[in-house]
SEMIDO-434788 format. One record per residue: x, y, z of N, C-alpha, C in turn. Coordinates in steps of 0.05 Angstrom, whole numbers, padded with zeros to 5 digits, always signed. Layout:
XYZXYZXYZ...
! end
This chain:
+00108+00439-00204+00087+00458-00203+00080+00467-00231+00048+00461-00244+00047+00469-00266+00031+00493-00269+00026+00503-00293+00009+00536-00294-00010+00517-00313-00043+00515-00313-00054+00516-00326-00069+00539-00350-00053+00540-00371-00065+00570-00383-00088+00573-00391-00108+00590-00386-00132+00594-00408-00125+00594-00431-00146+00601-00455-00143+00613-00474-00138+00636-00483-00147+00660-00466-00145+00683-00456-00118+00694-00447-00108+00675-00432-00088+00680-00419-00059+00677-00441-00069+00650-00457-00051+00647-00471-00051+00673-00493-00067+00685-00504-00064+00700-00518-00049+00725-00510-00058+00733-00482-00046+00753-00477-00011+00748-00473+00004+00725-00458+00026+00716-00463+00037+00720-00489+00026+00710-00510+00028+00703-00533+00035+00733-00548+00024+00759-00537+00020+00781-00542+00040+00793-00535+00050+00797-00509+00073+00804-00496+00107+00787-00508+00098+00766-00517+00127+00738-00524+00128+00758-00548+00107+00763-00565+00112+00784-00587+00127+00799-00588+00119+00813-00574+00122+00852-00564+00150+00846-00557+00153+00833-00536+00186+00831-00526+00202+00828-00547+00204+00809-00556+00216+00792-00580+00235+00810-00607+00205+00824-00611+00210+00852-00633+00226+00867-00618+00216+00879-00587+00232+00905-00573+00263+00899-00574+00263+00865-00575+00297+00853-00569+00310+00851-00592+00290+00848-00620+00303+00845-00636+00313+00870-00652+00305+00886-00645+00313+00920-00649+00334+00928-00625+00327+00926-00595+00359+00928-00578+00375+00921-00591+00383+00884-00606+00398+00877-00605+00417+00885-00628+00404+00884-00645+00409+00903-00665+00424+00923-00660+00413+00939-00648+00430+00961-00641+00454+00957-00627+00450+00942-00610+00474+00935-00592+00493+00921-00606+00484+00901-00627+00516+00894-00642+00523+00914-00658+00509+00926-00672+00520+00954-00676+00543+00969-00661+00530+00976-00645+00552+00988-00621+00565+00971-00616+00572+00948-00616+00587+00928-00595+00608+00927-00620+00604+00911-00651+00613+00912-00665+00632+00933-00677+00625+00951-00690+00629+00978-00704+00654+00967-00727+00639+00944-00740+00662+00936-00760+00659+00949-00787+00690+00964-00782+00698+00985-00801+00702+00967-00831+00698+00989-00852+00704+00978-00883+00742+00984-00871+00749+00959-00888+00780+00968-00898+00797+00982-00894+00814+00991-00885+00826+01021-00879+00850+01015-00905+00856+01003-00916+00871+01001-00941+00863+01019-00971+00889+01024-00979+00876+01038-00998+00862+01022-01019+00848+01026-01043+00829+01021-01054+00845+00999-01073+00871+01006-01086+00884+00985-01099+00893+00970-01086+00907+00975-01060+00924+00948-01051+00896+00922-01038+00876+00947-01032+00859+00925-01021+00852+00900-01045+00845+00911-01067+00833+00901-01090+00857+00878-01104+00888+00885-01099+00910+00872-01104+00911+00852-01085+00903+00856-01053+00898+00829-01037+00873+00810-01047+00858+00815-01055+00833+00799-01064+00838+00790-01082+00850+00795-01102+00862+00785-01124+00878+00759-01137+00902+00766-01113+00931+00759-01111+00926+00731-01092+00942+00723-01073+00949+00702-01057+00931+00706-01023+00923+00675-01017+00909+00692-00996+00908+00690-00968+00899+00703-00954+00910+00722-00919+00911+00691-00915+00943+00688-00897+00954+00666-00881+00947+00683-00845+00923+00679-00831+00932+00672-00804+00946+00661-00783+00955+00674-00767+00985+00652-00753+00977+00653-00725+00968+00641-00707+00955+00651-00683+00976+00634-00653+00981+00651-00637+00999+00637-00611+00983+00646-00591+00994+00631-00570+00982+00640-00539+01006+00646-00531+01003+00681-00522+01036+00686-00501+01049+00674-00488+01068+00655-00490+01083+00642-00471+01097+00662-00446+01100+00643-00415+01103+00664-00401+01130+00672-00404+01130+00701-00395+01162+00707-00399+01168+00722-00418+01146+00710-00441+01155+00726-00467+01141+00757-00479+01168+00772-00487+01158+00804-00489+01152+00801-00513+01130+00822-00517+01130+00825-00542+01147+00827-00570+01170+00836-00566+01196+00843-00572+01205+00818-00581+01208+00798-00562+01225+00772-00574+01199+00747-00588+01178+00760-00585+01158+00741-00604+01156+00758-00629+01155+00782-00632+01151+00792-00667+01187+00790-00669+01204+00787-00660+01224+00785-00676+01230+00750-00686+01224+00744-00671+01215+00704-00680+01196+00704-00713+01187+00723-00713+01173+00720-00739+01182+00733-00749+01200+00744-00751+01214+00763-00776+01212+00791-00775+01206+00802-00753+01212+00831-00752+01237+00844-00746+01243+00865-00746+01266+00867-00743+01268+00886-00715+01287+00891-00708+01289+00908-00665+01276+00936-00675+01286+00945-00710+01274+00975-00701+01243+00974-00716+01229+00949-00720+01210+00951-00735+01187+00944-00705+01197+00933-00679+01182+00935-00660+01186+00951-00648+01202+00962-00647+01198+00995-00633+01185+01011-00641+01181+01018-00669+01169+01028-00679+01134+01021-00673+01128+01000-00675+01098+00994-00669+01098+00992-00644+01115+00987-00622+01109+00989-00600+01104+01022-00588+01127+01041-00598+01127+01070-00591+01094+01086-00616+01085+01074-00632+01064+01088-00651+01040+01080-00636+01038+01050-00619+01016+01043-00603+01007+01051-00579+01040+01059-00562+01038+01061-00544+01010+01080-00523+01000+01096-00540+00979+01118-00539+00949+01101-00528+00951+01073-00548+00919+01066-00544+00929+01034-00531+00959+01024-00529+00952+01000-00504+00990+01004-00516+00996+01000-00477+01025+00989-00473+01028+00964-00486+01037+00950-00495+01049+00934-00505+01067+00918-00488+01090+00928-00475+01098+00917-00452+01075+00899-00428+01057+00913-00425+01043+00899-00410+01031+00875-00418+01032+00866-00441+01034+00835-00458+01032+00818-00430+01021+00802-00428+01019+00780-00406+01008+00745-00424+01020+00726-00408+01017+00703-00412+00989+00695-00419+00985+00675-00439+00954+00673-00438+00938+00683-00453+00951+00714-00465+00938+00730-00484+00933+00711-00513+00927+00715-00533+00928+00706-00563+00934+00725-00581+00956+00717-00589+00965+00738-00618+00967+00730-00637+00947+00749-00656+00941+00743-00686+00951+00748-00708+00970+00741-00720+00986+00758-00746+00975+00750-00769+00969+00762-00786+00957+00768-00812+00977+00779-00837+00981+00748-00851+01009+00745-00871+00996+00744-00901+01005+00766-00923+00999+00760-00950+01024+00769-00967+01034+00755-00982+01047+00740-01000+01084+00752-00978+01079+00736-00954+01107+00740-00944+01108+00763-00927+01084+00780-00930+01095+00805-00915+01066+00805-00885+01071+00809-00858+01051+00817-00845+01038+00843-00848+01007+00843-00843+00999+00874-00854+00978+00876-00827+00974+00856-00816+00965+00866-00785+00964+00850-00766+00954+00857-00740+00960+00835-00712+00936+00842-00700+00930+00828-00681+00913+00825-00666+00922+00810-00644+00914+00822-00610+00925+00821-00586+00896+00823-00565+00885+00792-00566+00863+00790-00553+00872+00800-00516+00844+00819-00515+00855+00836-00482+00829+00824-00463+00804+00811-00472+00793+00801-00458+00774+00795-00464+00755+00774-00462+00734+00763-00468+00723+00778-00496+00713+00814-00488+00710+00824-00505+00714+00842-00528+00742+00851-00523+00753+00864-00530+00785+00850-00547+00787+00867-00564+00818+00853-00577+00841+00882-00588+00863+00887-00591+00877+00913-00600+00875+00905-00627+00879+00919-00646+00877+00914-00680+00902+00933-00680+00924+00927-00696+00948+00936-00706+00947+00942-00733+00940+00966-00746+00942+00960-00780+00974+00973-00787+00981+00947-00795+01015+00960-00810+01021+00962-00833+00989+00974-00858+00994+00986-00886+00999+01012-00884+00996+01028-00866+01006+01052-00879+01035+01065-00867+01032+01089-00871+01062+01090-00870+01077+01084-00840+01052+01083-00826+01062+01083-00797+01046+01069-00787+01045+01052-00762+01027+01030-00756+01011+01049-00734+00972+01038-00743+00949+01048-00727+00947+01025-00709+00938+01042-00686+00920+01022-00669+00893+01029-00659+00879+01015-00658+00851+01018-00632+00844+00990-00621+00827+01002-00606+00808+00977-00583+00778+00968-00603+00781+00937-00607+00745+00938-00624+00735+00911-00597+00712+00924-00599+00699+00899-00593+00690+00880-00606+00694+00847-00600+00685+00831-00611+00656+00829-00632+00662+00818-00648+00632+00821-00660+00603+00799-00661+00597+00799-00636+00581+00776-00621+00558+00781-00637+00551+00758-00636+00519+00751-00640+00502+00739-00619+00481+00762-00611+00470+00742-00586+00447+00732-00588+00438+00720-00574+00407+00702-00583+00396+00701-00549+00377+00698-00543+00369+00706-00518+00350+00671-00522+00356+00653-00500+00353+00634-00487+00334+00629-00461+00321+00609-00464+00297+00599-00441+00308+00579-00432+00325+00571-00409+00328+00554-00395+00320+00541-00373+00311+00516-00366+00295+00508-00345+00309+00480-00335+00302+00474-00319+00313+00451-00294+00307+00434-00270+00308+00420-00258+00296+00405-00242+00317+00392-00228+00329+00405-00198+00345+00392-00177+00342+00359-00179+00356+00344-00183+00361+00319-00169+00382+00308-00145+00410+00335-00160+00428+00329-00136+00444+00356-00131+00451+00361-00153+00460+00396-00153+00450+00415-00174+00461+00438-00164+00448+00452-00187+00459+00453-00216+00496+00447-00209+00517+00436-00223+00488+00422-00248+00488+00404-00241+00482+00377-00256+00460+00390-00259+00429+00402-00256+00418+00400-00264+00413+00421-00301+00438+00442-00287+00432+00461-00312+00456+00440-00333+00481+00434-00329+00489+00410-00340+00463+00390-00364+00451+00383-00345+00426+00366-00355+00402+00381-00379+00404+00412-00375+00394+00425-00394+00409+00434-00407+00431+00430-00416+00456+00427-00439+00466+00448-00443+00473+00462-00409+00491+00491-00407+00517+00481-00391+00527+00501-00394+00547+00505-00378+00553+00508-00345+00576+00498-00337+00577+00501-00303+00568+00524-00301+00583+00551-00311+00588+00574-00299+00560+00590-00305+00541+00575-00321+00510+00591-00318+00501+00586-00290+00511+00559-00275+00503+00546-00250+00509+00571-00229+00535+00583-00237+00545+00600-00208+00534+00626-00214+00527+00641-00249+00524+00666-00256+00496+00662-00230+00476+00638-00233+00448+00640-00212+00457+00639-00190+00475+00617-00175+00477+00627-00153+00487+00653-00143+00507+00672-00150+00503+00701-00155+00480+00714-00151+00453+00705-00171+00437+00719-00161+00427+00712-00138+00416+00698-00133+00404+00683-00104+00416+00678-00080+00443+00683-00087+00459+00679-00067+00456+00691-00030+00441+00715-00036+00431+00729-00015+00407+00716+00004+00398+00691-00004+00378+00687+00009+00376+00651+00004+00389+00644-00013+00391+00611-00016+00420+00609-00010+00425+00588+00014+00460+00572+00008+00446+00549-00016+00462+00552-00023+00458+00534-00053+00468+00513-00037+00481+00498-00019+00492+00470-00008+00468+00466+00013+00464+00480+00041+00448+00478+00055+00425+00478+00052+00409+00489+00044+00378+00497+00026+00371+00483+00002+00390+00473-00011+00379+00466-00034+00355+00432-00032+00345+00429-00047+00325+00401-00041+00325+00389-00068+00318+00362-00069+00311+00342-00089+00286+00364-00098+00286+00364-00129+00250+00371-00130+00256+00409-00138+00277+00417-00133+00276+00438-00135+00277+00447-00158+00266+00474-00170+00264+00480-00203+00271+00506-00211+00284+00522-00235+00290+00544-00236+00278+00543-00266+00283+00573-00273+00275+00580-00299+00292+00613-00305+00300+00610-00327+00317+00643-00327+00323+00643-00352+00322+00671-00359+00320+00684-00399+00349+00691-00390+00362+00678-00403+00387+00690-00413+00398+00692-00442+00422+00714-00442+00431+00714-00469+00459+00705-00476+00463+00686-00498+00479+00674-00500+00495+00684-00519+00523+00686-00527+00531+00703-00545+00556+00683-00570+00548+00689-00593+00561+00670-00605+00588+00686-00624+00606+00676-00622+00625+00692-00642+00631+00669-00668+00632+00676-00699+00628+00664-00723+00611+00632-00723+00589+00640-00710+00571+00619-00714+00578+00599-00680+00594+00610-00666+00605+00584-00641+00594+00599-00619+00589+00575-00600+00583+00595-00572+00608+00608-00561+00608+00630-00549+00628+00637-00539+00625+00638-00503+00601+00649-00499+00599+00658-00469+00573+00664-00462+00558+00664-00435+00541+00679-00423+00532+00707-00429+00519+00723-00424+00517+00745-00430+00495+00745-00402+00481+00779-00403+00463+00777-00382+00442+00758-00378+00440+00747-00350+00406+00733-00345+00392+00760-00339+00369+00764-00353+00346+00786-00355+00325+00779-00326+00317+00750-00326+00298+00747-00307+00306+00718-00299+00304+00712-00278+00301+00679-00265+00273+00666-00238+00272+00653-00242+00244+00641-00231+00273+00616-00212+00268+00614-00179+00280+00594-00170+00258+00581-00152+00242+00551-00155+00239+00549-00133+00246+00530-00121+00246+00546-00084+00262+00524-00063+00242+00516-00041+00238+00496-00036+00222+00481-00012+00202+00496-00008+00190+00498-00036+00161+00504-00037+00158+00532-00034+00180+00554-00041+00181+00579-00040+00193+00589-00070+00181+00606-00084+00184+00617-00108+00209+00642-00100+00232+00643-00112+00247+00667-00116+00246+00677-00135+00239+00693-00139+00239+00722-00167+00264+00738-00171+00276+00746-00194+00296+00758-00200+00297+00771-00227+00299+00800-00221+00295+00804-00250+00312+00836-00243+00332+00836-00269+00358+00853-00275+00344+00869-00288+00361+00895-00271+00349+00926-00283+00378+00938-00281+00374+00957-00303+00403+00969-00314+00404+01001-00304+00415+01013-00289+00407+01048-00281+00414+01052-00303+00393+01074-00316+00405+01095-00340+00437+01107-00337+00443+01115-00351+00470+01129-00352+00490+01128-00337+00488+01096-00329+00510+01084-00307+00519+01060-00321+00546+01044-00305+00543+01019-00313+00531+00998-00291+00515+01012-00269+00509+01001-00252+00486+00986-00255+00478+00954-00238+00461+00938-00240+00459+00928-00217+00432+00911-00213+00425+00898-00197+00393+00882-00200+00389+00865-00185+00369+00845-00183+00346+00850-00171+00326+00852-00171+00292+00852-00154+00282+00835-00154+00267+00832-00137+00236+00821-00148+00212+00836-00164+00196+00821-00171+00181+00838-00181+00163+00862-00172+00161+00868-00147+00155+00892-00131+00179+00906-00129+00205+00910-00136+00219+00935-00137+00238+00920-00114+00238+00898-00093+00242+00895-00072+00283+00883-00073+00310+00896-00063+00327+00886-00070+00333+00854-00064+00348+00841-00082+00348+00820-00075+00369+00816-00051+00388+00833-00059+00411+00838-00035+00398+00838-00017+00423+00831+00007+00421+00829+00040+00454+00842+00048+00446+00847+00067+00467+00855+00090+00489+00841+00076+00484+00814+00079+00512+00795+00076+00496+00764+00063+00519+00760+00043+00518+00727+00032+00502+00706+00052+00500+00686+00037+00488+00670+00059+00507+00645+00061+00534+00653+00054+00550+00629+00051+00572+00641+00035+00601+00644+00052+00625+00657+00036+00641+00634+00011+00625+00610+00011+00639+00598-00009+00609+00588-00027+00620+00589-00054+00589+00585-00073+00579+00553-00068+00600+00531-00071+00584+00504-00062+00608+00498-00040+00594+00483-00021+00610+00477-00007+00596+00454+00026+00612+00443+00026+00581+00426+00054+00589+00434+00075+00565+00440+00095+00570+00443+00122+00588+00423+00132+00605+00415+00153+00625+00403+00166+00618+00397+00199+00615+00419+00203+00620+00431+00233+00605+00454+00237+00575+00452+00259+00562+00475+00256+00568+00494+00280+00553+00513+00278+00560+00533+00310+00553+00528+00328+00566+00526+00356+00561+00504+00377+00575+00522+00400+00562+00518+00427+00569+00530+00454+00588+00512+00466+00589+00488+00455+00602+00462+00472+00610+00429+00450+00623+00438+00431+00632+00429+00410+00662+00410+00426+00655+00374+00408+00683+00371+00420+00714+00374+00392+00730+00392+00403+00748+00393+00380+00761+00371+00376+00768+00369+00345+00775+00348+00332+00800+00337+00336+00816+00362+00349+00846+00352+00346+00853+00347+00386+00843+00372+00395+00846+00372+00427+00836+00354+00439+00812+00347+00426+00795+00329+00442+00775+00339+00468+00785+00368+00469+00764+00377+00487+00738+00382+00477+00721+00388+00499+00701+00404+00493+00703+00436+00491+00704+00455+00483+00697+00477+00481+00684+00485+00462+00672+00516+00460+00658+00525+00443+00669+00532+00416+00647+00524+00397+00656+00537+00368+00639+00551+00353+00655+00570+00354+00634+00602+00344+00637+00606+00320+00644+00584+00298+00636+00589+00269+00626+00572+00259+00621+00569+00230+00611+00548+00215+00636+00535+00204+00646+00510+00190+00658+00503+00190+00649+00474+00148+00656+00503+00128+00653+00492+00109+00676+00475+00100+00662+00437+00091+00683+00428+00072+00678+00434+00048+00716+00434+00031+00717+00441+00003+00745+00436-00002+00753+00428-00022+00772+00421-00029+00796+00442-00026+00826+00442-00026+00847+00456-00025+00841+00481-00044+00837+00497-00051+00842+00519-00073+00819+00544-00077+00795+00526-00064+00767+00536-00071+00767+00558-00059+00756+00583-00084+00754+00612-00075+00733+00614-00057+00742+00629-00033+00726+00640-00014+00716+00666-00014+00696+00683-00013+00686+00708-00021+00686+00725+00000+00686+00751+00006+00674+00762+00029+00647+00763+00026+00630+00763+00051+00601+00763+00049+00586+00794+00053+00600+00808+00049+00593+00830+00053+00618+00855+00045+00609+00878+00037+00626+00897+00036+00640+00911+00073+00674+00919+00059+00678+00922+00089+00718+00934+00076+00722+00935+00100+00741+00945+00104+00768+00916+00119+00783+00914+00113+00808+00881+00122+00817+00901+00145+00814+00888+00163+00832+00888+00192+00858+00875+00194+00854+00849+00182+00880+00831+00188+00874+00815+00168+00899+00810+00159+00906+00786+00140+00933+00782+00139+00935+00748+00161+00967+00745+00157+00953+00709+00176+00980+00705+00188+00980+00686+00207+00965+00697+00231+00948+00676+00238+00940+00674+00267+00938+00653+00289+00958+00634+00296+00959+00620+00310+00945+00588+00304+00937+00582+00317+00911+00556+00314+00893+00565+00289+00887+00595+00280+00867+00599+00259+00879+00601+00230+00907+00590+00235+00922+00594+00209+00920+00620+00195+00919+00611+00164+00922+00644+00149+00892+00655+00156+00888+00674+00163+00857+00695+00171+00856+00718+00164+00828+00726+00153+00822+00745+00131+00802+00762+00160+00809+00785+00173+00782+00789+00185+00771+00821+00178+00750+00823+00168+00732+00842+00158+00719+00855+00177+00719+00886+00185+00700+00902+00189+00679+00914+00174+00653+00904+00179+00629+00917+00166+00615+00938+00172+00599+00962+00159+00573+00975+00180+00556+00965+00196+00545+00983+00204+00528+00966+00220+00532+00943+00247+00567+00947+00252+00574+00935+00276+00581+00902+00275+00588+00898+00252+00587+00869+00240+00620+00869+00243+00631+00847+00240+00646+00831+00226+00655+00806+00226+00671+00790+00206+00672+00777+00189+00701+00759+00195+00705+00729+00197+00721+00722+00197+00738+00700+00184+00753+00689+00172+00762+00672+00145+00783+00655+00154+00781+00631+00167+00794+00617+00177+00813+00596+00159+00838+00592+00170+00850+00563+00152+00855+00562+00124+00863+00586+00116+00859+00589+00088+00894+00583+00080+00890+00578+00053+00916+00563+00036+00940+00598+00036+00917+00607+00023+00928+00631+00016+00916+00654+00011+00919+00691+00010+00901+00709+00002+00904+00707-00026+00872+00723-00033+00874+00734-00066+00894+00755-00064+00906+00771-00093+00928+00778-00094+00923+00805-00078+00902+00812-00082+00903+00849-00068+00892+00848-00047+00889+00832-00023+00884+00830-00001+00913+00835+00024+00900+00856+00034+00923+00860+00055+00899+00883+00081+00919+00890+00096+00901+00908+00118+00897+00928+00103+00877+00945+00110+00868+00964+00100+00852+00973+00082+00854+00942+00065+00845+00947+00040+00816+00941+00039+00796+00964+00025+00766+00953+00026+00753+00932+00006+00743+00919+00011+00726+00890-00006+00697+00901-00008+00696+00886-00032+00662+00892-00027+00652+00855-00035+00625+00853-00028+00610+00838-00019+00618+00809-00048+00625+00798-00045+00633+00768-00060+00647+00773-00074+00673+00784-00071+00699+00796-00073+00721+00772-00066+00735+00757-00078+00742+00736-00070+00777+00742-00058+00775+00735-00040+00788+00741-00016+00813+00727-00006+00808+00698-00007+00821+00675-00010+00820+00647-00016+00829+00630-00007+00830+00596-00012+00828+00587+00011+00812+00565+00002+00806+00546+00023+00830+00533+00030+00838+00521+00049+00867+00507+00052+00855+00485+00083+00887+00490+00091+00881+00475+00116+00903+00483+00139+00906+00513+00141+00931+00521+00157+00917+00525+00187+00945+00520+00199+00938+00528+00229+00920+00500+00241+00905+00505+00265+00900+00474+00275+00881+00463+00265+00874+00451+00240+00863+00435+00220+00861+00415+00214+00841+00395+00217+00851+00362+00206+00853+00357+00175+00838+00379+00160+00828+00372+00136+00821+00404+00120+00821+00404+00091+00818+00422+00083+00788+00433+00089+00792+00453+00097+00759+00461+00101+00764+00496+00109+00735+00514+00107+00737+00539+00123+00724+00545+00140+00741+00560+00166+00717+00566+00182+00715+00597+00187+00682+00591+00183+00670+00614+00178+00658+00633+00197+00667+00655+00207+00654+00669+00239+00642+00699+00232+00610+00702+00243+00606+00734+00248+00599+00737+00266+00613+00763+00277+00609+00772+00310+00595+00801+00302+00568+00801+00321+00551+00826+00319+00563+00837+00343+00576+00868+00345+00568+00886+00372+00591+00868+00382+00610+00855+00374+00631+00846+00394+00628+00818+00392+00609+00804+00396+00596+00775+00404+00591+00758+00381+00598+00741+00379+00597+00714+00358+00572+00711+00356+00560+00700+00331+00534+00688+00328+00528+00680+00304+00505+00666+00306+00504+00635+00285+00502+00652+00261+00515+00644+00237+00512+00657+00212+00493+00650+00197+00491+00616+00203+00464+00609+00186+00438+00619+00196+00431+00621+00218+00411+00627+00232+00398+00651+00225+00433+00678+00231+00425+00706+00241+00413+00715+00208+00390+00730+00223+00375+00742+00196+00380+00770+00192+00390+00780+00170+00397+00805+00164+00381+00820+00140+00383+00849+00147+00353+00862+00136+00383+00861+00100+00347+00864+00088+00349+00872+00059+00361+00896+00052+00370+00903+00027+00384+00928+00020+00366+00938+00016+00363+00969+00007+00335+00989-00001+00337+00980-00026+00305+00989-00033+00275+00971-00053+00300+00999-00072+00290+00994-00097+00287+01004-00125+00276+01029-00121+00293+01053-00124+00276+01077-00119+00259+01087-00138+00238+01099-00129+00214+01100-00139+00216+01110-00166+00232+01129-00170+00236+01142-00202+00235+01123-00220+00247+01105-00213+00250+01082-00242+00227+01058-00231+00214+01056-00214+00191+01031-00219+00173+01030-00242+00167+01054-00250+00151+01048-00279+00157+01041-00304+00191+01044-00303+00204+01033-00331+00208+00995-00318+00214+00990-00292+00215+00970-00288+00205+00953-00280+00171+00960-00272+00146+00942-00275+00138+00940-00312+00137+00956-00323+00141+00945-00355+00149+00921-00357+00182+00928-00350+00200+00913-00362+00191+00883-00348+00193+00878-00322+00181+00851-00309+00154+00844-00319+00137+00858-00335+00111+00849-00343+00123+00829-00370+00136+00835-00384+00152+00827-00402+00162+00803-00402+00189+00806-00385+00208+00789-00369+00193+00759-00369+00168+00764-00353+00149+00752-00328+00139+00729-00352+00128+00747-00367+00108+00735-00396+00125+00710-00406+00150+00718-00413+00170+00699-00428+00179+00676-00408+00181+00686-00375+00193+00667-00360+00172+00640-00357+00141+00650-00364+00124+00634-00361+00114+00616-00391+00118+00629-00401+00118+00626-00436+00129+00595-00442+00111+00577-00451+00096+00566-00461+00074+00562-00436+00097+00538-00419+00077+00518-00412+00074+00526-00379+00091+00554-00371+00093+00559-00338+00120+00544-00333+00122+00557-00310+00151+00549-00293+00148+00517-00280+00155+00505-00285+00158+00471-00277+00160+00465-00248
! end
């Protein structure tokens, strides 16, 4: 599907690609600012000037082996029992130390023989900074100092969506950040078609010149079997809260997912008189019945409250969810729970729950998937469930702006493909 532009038209695009561009290149600005906040030196003025001078900073970098405390990795490099106590009891204020886990990366920073600081990556964006020049060792939390660049990505289904954003020279996990969004209204396995096309502004974030990661998608264009989906991320003021629209204010959310696993193929659909695989009878089967390999995270499709999670007979390990609205939710054959899943405990909506497996009466790894309205089973793919409430009205005028914008760039050059 192409957009033929006027001349007119292009100007006015052309006008807005502007406007945005500048408005982003002043956010962003600001935002590595804030994100950054890389301090001058905390050394004093001679020793700093004596390191620049003299011999120069040796980096030493590990990944936490498991098992290992903090304690018996700085004394492997030459610290001594009361020189980690010491930084462990002066830190303890702005990060336990004990809580050190496998996986982490620690950075020691060596000049002429002696360490003078560390670094204790805590997550994607964040790292602890240790300074041990002065008389007593500082700590704080910095955030990484990203550079982001904001990206036009586009695509064309041939077989998945995997492969097609693949094919526009991204990454898997941009493939699932979209299904995320759309997820409420496209199964990305069942729905999807040859021919199908997306488009979405995202920002990509680089640390010393390298990519590092994703950052937000601002707006995405999906279309499926001849139906356009709109998506476009709005931030509530003075929250950290977010969510997706269309461009009328309209939520993209629903009641419930349209599919508790992100890819996965139908198997076995919902049936009054199904013959089972293993019995050989006929009886009814009141769920859907996704294949996927041993391990594959399963989500809840909705926010809710766990009834049961343990063994259940023929249904092996089972996750079952009470929802509002008279719903719930059921998670068949699974390998195993996620770690904080037990009764009682509330989930919210693609909250991953468990693994696909093959326990209980199963030929093959697969999940089966059940929602009962009001007591009574019924088809999941079928049943249609209302939308969450539109965008309240206070903020539609900061966020029809913003989608006039969005909209301009999503279409910007040549239209959505």
């Amino acid at each position: 599907m192409k957009l033929r532009l006027t001349k007119n038209k292009r100007k006015v695009l052309f006008f807005f690609f502007s406007l945005f561009f500048l408005s982003l290149g002043l956010l962003l600005i600001f935002e590595t600012r804030k994100e950054t906040e890389l301090s001058e030196s905390r050394l004093p003025p001679a020793l700093a000037e004596e390191r620049t001078t003299h011999s120069p900073v040796k980096t030493e970098k590990l990944v936490v082996p498991r098992g290992k405390t903090i304690t018996e990795i700085l004394i492997n490099y030459g610290f001594s029992p009361s020189q980690v106590i010491e930084v462990r009891e002066k830190v303890k204020s702005v990060y336990d130390l004990a809580r050190i886990r496998a996986g982490q990366e620690l950075r020691l920073f060596n000049q002429d023989g002696a360490y003078f600081k560390l670094e204790l990556e805590l997550d994607s964006e964040r790292y602890l900074e240790i300074d041990l020049t002065g008389d007593q060792p500082e700590a704080r939390i910095k955030p990484y100092p990203f550079e982001n660049k904001l990206v036009l990505v586009e695509g064309l289904i041939e077989d998945s969506l995997i492969s097609a954003v693949n094919e526009a020279g991204e990454q898997d996990i941009l493939a699932l950040m979209l299904v995320d969004i759309f997820a409420w209204d496209i199964d990305f396995y069942l729905d999807l078609r040859k021919g199908d096309s997306f488009r979405l502004l995202v920002e990509k974030k680089y640390l010393n010149g390298q990519f590092s990661r994703y950052g937000r998608i601002l707006g995405a264009f999906f279309l499926n079997a001849g139906t356009l989906f709109e998506a476009f991320r709005f931030e509530y003021p003075d929250s950290d809260r977010f969510d997706y629209f269309d461009s009328n204010g309209n939520s993209l959310r629903r009641e419930f997912l349209k599919s508790p696993l992100r890819y996965a193929r139908i198997s076995s659909r919902f049936s009054s008189n199904r013959l089972h695989p293993v019995r050989k009878i006929y009886r009814p089967h009141y769920g859907v019945d996704y294949a996927a390999p041993v391990g594959t995270p399963v989500q809840a499709t909705a926010s809710g409250v766990v009834t049961y999670a343990g063994w259940n007979g023929d249904a092996g390990r089972m996750v079952r969810i009470r929802h509002n609205n008279f719903y719930e939710t059921m998670y068949l054959h699974l390998r195993a729970f996620a770690s904080d899943i037990s009764k009682g405990v509330r989930v919210q909506g693609g909250q991953e729950i468990g693994y696909v497996g093959s326990s209980g009466d199963s030929t093959g790894p697969h999940l089966d998937y059940r929602l009962i309205y009001h007591g009574k089973y019924v088809n999941p793919v079928s049943w249609r469930f209302q939308p969450a409430d539109p965008l309240p009205e206070g903020y539609l005028p900061e966020f029809f702006l913003r989608v006039k914008v969005i909209k301009s760039l999503l279409l910007f050059p040549l239209g959505f493909i």
